[in-house]
C-alpha positions in Angstrom: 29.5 -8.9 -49.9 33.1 -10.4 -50.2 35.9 -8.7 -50.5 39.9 -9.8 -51.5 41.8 -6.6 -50.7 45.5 -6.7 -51.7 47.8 -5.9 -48.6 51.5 -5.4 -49.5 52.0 -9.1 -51.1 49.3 -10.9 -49.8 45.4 -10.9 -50.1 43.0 -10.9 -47.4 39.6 -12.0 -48.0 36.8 -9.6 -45.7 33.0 -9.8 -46.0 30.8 -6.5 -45.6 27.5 -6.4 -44.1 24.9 -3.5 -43.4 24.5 0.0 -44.6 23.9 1.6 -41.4 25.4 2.8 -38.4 29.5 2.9 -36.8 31.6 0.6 -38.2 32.4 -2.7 -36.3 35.0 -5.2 -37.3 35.3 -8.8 -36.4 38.6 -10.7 -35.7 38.3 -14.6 -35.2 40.3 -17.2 -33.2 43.4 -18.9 -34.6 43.9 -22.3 -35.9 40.9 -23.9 -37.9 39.0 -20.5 -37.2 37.9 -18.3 -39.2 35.2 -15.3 -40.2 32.3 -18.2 -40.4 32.7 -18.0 -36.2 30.7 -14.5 -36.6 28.1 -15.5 -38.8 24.9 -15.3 -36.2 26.2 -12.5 -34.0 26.3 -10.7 -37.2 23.1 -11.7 -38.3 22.0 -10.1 -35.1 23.8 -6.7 -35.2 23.7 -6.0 -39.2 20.6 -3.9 -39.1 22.7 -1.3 -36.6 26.1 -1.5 -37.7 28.2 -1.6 -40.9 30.2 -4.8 -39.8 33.2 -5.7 -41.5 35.1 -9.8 -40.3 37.9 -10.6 -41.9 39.6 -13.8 -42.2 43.2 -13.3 -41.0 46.6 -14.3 -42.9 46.6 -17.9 -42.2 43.3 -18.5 -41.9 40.1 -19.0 -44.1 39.9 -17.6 -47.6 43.1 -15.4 -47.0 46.3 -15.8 -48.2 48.7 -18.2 -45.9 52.5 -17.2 -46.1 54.8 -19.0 -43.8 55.7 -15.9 -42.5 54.6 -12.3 -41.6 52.3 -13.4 -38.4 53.8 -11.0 -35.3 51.1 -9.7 -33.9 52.2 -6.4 -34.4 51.6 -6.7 -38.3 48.7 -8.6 -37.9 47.0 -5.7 -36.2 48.6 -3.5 -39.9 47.0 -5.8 -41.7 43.5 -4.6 -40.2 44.4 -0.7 -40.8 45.0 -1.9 -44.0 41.9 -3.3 -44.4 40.2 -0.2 -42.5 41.9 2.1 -45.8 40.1 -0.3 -48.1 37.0 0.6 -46.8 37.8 3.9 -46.1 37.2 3.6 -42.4 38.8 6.6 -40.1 37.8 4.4 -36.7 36.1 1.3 -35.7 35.0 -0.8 -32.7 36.7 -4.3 -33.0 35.8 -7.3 -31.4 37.8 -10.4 -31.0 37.8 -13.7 -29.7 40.7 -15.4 -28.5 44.0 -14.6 -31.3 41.7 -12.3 -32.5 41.5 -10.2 -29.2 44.9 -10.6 -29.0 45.2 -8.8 -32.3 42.8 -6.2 -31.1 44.9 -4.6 -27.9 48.3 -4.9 -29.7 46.0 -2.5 -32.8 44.3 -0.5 -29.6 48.1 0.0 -28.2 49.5 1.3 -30.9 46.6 3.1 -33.5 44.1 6.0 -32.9 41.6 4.5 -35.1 39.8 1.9 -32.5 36.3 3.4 -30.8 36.5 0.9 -28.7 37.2 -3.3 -28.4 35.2 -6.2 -27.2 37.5 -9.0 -25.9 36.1 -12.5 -26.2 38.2 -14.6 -23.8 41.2 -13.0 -25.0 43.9 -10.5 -24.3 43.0 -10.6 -20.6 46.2 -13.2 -19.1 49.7 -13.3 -20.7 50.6 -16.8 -22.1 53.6 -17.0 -20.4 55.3 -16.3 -16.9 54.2 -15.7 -13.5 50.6 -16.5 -13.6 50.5 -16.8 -17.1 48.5 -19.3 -19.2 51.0 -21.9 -19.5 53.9 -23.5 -18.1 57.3 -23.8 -19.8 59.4 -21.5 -22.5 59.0 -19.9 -25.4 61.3 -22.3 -27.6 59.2 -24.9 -25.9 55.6 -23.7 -27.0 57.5 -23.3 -30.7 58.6 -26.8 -31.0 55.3 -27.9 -29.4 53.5 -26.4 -32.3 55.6 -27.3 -35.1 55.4 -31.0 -34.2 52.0 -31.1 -33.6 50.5 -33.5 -35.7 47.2 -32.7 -37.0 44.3 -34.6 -36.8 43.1 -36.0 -40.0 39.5 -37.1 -41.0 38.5 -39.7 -43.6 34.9 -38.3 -44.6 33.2 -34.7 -43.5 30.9 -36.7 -41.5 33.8 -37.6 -39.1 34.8 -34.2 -39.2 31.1 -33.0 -38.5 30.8 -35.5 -35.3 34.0 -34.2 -34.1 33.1 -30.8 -34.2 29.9 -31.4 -32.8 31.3 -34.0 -29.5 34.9 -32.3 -29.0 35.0 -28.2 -29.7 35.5 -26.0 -28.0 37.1 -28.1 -25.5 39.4 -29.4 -28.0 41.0 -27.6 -31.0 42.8 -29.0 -33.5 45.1 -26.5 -36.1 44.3 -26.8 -40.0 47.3 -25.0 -41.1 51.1 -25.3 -41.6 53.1 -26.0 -38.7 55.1 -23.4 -39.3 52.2 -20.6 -39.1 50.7 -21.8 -35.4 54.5 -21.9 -34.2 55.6 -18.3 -35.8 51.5 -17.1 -34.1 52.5 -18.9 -30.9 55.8 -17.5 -30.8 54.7 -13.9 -31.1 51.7 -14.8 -28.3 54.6 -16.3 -26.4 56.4 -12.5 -26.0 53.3 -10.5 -25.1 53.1 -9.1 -22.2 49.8 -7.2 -21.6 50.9 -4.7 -18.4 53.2 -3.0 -21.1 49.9 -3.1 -24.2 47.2 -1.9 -21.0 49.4 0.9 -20.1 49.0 2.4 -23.7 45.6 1.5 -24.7 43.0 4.5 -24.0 39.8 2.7 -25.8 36.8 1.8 -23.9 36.8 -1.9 -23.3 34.0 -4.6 -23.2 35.7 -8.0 -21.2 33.8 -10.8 -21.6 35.8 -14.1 -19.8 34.6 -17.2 -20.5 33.2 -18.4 -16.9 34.3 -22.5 -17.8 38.0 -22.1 -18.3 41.0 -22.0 -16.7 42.6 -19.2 -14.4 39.4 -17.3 -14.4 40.3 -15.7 -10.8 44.0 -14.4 -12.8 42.0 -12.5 -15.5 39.5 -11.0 -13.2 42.7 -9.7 -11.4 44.0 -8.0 -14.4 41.0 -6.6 -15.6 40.3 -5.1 -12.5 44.2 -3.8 -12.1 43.8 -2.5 -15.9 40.2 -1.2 -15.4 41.4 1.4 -13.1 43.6 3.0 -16.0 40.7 3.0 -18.8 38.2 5.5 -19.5 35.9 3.1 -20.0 35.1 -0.8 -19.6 32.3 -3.0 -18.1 32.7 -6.7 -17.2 29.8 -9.6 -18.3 30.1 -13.0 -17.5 27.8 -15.3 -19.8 27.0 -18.2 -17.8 28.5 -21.6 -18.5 30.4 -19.8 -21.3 33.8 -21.5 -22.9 36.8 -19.9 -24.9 34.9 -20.1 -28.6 32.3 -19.3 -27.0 30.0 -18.0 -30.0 29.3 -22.0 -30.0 26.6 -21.5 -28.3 26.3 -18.4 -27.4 26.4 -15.8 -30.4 23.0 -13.9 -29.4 24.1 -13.1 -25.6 27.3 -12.1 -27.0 25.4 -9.9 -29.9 23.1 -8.1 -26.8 26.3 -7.6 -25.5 28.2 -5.5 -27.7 25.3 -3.4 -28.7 24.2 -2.6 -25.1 28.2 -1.4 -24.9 28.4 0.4 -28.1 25.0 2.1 -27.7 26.6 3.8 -23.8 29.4 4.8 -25.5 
């Protein structure tokens, strides 16, 4: 069932599934991203879990101000959602931004059972041994001179989906949005978010991509602080990895809820 839940001065469009079970919310990747990403891992899990994926400001069916996109409010925009459904705690799972969104909400609420982290929140984007190279105001300008990639007919855009992702992205939305997302990726710095998070945590890095050996470093540094956490590696797995893998990851999460 879909949902369009009015937070503050926006609206946020969600989608409910199952009757049964704890609750389980969904958080997609950024740019051209959004709730659809989840469809067969939900189609897996719906007959144990009331599963809630929502499509984040920016993104999808939901409302796309310029502003508003810290990461920080992003994760108050999922309590939000969390009172519209009346929903004391949940486990999340995210992939990528979404993931990110998920340890800044595990840092700093009471109300996450426990996360799954998709090939995200696992290696800072910037600074020593970070994901990139460069500055902040660099990143920023990057992305709000990005030009997009246009396509004359949806077969194009099918055969590029099909022959380039998820090795190459491309961003659907206003400049302005990636750069003010980037910008607030840019200042994370996950030593500071590990030392407050107390959930039990499901890491799953993506075995093709870059500075695998860095994240397996931090996990295992922030393992040792966690009551919780186990570490699966789906072979030849990539960053949107629910591609081609949405039933691994869907055995996954329920062999990690089910221990809890």
């Amino acid at each position: 069932m879909k949902h369009h839940i009015q937070i503050n001065n926006i609206q946020l469009t969600a989608w409910e599934y199952g009757k049964t079970g704890d609750f389980v919310i969904f958080l997609h990747p950024g740019g051209l991203f959004s709730s659809f990403v989840w469809d067969r891992v939900v189609e897996q899990l719906q007959p144990f879990y009331r599963i809630i994926t929502v499509d984040l400001r920016g993104h999808g069916e939901s409302d796309k101000p310029l502003n508003g996109y810290e990461l920080e409010n992003l994760a108050k925009d999922i309590e939000m959602v969390m009172d519209y459904f009346e929903i004391e705690k949940a486990h999340i799972v995210g992939n990528s931004l979404g993931a990110e969104v998920a340890v800044v909400m595990a840092a700093n609420s009471k109300r996450v059972r426990s996360l799954t982290l998709i090939d995200g929140g696992m290696i800072n984007y910037l600074g020593p041994n970070g994901q990139m190279e460069g500055t902040k105001e660099e990143i920023v300008d990057f992305y709000l001179n990005r030009k997009l990639l246009e396509f004359e007919t949806n077969e194009d855009f099918s055969n590029f989906m099909e022959t380039k992702l998820p090795q190459t992205l491309t961003y659907l939305q206003e400049p302005i949005i990636t750069a003010n997302i980037m910008a607030s990726i840019c200042d994370l710095d996950l030593d500071r978010i590990y030392d407050k998070i107390t959930s039990p945590i499901l890491f799953l890095p993506a075995e093709l991509e870059d500075k695998l050996d860095i994240k397996l470093e931090n996990i295992n540094r922030w393992k040792e602080k966690l009551p919780y956490s186990k570490v699966i590696m789906i072979p030849n797995s990539e960053h949107i990895m629910t591609a081609k893998h949405s039933d691994e990851i869907a055995a996954e999460i329920h062999s990690f809820i089910s221990d809890l």
